[in-house]
C-alpha positions as CSV (number, residue, x, y, z in Angstrom):
1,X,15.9,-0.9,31.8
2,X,14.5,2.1,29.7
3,X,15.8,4.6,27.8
4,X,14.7,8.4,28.0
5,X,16.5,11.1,27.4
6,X,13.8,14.6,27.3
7,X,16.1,16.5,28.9
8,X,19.1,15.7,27.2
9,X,18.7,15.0,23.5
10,X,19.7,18.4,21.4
11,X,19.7,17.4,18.3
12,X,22.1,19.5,15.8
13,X,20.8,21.7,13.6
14,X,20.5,21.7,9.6
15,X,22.3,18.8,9.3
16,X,21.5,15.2,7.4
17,X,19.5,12.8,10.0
18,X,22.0,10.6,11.9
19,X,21.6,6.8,11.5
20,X,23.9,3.4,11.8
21,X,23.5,-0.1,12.5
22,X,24.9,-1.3,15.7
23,X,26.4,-4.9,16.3
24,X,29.9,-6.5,17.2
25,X,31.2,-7.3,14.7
26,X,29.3,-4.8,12.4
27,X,32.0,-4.1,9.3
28,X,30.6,-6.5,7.1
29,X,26.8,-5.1,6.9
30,X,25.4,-4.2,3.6
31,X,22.8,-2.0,6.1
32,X,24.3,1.4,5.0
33,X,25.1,0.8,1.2
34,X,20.7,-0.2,1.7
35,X,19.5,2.6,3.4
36,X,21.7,5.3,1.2
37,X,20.2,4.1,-1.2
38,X,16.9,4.3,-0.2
39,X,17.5,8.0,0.4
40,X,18.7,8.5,-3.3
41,X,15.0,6.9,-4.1
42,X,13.4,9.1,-1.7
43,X,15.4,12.7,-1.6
44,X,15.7,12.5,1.5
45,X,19.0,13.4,3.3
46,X,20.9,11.6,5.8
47,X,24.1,9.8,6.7
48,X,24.3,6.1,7.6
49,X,27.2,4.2,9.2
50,X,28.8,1.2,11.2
51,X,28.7,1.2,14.8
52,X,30.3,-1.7,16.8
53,X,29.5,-1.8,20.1
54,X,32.0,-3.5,22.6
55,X,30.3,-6.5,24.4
56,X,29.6,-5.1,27.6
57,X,28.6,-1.3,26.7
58,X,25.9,-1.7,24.3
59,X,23.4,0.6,26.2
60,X,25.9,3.5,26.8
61,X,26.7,3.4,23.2
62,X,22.7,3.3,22.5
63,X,22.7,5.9,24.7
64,X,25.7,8.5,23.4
65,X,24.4,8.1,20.0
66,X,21.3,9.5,20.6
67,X,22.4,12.0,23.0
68,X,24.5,13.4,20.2
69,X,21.6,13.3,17.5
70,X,20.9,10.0,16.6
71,X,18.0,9.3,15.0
72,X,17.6,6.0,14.3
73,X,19.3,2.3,14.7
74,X,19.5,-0.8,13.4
75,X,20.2,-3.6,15.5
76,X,22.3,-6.7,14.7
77,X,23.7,-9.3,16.5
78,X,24.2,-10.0,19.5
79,X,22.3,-7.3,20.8
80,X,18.7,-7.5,19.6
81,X,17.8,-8.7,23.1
82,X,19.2,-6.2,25.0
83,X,17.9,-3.6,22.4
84,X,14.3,-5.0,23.7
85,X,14.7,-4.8,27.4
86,X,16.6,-1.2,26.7
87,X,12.2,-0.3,24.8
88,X,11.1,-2.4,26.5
89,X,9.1,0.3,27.7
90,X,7.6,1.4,24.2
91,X,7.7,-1.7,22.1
92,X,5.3,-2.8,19.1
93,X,3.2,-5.4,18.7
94,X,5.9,-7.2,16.8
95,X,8.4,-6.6,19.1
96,X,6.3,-7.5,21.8
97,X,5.9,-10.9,20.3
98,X,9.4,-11.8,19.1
99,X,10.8,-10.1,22.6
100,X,13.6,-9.2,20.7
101,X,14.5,-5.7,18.8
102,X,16.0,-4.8,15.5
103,X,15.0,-1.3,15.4
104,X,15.2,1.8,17.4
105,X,14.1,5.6,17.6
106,X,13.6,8.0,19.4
107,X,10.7,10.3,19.8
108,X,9.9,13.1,21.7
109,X,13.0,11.9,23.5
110,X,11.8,8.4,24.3
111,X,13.1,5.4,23.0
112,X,10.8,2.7,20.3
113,X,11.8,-0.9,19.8
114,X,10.0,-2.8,16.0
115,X,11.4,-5.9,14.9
116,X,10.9,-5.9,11.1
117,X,12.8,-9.1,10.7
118,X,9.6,-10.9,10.2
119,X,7.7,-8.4,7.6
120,X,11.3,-9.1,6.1
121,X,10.5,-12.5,5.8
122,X,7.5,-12.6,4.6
123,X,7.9,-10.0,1.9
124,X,10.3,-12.0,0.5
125,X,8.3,-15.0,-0.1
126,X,5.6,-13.0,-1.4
127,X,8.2,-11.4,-3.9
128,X,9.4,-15.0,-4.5
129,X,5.8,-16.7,-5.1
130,X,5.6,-18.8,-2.1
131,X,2.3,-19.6,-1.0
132,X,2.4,-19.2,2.7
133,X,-1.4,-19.3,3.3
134,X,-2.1,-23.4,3.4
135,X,1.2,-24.1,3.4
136,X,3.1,-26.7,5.9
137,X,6.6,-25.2,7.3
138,X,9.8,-26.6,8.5
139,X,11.6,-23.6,10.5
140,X,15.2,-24.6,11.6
141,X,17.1,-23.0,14.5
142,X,15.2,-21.5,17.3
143,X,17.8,-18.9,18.1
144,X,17.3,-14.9,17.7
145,X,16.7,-15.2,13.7
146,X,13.5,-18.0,14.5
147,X,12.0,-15.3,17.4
148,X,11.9,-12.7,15.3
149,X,10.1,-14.2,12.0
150,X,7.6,-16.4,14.1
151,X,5.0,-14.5,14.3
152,X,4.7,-12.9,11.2
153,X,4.6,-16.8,9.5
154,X,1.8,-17.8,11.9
155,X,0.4,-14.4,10.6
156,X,0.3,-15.9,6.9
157,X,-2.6,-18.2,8.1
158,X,-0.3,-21.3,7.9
159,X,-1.9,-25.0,7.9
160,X,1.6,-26.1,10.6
161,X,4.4,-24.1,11.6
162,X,6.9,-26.8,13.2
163,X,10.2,-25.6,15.0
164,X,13.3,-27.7,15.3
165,X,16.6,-27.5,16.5
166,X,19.8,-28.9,17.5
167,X,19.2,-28.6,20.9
168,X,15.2,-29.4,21.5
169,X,14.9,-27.5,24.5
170,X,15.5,-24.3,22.6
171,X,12.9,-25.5,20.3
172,X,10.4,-25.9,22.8
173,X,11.6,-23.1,24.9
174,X,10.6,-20.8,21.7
175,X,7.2,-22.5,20.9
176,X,6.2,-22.0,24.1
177,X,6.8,-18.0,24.6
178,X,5.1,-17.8,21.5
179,X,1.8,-19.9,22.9
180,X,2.0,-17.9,25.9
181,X,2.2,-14.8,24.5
182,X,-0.8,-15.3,21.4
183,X,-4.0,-13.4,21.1
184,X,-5.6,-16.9,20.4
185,X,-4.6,-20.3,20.6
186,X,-2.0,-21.7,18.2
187,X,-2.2,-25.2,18.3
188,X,-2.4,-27.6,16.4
189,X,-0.6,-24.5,13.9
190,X,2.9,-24.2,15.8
191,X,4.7,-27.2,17.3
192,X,8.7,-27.5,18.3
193,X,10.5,-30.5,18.5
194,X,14.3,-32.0,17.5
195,X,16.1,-32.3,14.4
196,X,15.4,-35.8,13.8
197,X,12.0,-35.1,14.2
198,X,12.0,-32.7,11.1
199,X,10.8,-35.4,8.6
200,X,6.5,-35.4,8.3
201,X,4.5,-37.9,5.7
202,X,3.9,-36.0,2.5
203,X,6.9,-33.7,3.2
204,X,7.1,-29.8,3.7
205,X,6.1,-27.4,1.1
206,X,8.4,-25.1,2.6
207,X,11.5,-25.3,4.9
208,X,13.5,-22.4,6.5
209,X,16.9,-22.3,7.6
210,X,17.0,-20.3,10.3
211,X,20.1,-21.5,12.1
212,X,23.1,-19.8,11.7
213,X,24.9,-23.1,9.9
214,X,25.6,-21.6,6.9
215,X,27.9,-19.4,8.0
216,X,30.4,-21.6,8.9
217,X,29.7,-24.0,5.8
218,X,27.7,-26.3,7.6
219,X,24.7,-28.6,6.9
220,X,21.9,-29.2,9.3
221,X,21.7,-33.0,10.2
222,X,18.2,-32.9,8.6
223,X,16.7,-36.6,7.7
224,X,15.9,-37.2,4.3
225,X,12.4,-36.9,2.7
226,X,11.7,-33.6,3.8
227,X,10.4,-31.5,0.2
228,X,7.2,-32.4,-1.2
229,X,7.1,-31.7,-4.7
230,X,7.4,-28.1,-5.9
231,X,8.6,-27.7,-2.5
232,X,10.6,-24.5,-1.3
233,X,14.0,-23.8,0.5
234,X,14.8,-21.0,1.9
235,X,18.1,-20.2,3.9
236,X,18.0,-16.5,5.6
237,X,21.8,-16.5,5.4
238,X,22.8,-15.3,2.1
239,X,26.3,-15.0,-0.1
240,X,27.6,-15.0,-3.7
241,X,26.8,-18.8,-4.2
242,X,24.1,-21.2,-2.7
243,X,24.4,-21.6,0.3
244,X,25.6,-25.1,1.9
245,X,22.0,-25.5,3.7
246,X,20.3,-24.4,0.2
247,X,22.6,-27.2,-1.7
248,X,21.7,-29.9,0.7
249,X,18.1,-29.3,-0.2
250,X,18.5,-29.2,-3.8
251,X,20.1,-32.6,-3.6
252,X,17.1,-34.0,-1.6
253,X,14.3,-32.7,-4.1
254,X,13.4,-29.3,-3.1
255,X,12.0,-27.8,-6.5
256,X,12.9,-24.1,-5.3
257,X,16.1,-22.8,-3.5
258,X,16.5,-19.0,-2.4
259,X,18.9,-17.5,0.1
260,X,18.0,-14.5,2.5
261,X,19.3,-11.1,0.8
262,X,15.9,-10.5,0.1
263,X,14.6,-10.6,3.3
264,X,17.8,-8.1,4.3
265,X,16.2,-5.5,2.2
266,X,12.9,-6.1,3.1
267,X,13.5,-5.7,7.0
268,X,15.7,-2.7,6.1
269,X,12.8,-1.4,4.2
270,X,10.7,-1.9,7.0
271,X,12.8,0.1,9.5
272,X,13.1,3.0,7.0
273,X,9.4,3.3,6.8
274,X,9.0,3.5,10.2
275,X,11.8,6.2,10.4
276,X,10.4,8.3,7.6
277,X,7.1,7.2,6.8
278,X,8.4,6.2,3.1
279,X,8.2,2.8,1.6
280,X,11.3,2.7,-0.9
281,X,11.6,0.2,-4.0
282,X,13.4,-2.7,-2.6
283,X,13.7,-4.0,-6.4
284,X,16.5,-2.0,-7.9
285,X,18.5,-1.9,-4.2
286,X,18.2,-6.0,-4.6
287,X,19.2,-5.9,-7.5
288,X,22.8,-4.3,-7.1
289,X,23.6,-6.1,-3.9
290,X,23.2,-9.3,-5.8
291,X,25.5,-8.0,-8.4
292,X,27.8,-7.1,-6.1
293,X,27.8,-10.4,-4.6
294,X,28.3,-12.1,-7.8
295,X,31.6,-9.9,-8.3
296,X,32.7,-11.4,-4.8
């Protein structure tokens, strides 16, 4: 399915540019408190809300908010699949890859699909110090946070990228879109396998949560021995104390332990650039969230 709208998008005059993040349930994101106050940085005006989508009607409500002047989405769960096959037509490289979407726009009434998630990533670890470049990484989950990041981490000229999950299939399944969908061969760099399998002589110098245990204050059943020394965990999930993934791996030697807001603000970042050709100063925008977290 694609979405164009030439003859139908009027957008209103004079008024702030129209943007939201869409998902079900959406009332917890942090997305517009961001993006305001990336304006405030910026001068530029606009208006940013919450827009939750019923299950079964995301693309009419894709398409009404652009028909009334929409200018911009964010995409959160569970729709960054269909938000792909909705651009599918006009889709980036990144996009392309992680065939999922977390951002859309329209120009020239057509519909654009990016998925930042990955930059997110990987600006984060960059802001943290972690050495991607060399570097042997444990990625767990294989669900829509692992598709959108894998790329840009194969990007970062790893020494081994290896998947697991729960349910190996998944793994696999993943590892193998991603192999057939390279410019150049990835292996021996990316490999999938179970949970069990997770544990490598030497350990990992990094390993990424990207299963959506933490949410429910779960631990991944991950074996022991994982974290080399001066080793880094990293849980994309984020709240106002570790997370139960990122105290799991402090208790089996990881040296470093960060949670995900970072890479929520350096997606967010992403998709703001691409809307208005601005990079903002994630620094200070980090920095309240986390104090607002810590008030929590």
């Amino acid at each position: 399915m694609t979405l164009n709208l030439k003859s139908t998008i009027t957008p209103p005059p004079l008024t702030p540019a129209r943007f939201a993040v869409i998902g079900n349930p959406v009332q917890h994101s942090r997305s517009p408190s961001i993006h305001q106050q990336f304006a405030s940085q910026t001068q530029i005006a606009l208006t940013y809300e919450r827009l939750e989508a019923p299950i079964d009607v995301f693309a009419h409500t894709v398409t009404q908010f652009f028909i009334q002047g929409g200018r911009g989405l964010n995409v959160t769960v569970p729709f960054k699949l269909e938000a792909w096959d909705l651009a599918r037509a006009n889709l980036s490289a990144r996009a392309q890859q992680a065939q999922a979407v977390n951002t859309l726009w329209m120009r020239q009434g057509v519909l654009h699909g990016c998925n930042t998630d990955g930059v997110g990533l990987v600006a984060d670890l960059k802001r943290l110090g972690v050495r991607c470049e060399g570097a042997r990484i444990l990625m767990v989950g294989a669900g829509g946070a692992a598709r959108g990041v894998l790329g840009p981490l194969l990007e970062t000229r790893c020494a081994r990228l290896h998947v697991v999950n729960r349910t190996v299939e998944r793994a696999h399944a993943l590892v193998a879109q991603a192999h057939a969908t390279a410019t150049s061969p990835l292996m021996p760099t990316l490999t999938a396998g179970s949970l069990g399998d997770a544990a490598q002589p030497g350990g990992w110098d990094l390993v990424i949560n990207a299963s959506a245990s933490s949410l429910g204050g779960e631990i991944p059943d991950l074996p022991a021995g994982l974290y080399e020394p001066g080793a880094w965990a990293y849980d994309m999930m984020y709240g106002s104390k570790p997370t139960t993934f990122m105290a799991q791996a402090k208790q089996e030697g990881a040296s470093h332990i960060s949670d995900g807001l970072g890479m929520l603000v350096g997606q967010a970042a992403e998709s703001f650039f691409i809307w208005h050709g601005k990079r903002p100063d994630i620094e200070p925008v980090l920095a309240t969230l986390r104090s607002e977290l810590n008030q929590c």
